[in-house]
C-alpha positions, -999 to +999 in steps of 0.1 A: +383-042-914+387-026-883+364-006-856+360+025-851+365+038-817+339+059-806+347+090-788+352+093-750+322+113-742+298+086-761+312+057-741+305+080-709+271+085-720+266+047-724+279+038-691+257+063-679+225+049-696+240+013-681+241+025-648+205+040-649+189+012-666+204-009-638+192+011-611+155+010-626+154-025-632+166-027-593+138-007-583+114-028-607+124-061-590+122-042-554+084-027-566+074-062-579+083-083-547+067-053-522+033-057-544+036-093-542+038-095-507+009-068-506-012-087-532-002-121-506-017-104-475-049-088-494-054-125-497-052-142-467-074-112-452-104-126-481-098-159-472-104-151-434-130-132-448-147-157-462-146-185-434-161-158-413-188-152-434-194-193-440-197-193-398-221-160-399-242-181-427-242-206-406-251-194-375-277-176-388-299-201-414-328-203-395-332-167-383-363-166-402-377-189-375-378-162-348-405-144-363-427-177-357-410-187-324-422-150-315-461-159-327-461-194-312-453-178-273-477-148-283-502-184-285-493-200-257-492-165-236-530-165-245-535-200-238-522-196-204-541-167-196-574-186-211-568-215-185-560-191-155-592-179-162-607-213-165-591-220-127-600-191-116-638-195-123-639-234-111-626-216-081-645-188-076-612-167-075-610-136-096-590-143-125-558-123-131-550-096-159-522-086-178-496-112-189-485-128-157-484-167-159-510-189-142-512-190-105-504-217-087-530-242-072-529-240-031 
């Protein structure tokens, strides 16, 4: 049995589709290794992210305490003031006013 030889146009056409199909999977394989160097970068940049965040979280744990640092020197503000006042009765010196510090004994 022998084959049939196909006409010259059809085994244009097929080199044709050959050639195309070539060049797409080319570009394919160039696409594919561009979006794995993209996807690559994407994560390095979330794994910076995320060490900087870890040293914000850090840094910041006990920020809540500033609200009650801020109350405790609001407390000893007063408590200063009450003792100026103190000295300055025991030494018949007017006392001062406002929210200067204590004055010095001399």
């Amino acid at each position: 049995m022998a084959l049939a030889a196909l006409p010259d146009d059809t085994v244009t056409i097929w080199w044709i589709t050959l050639a195309v199909g070539l060049i797409v999977a080319v570009a394919v394989v160039l696409l594919l290794q561009s979006l794995l160097k993209e996807v690559a970068a994407l994560c390095e940049s979330v794994d910076e992210l995320w060490r900087t965040a870890g040293t914000v979280a850090i840094n910041t744990d006990k920020i809540w305490l500033v609200g009650a640092t801020a109350d405790a020197v609001e407390e000893l503000r007063d408590e200063a003031l009450r003792h100026d006042a103190l000295l300055a009765s025991v030494l018949d010196q007017p006392a001062t006013t406002g929210t200067t510090m204590p004055r010095g004994l001399s």
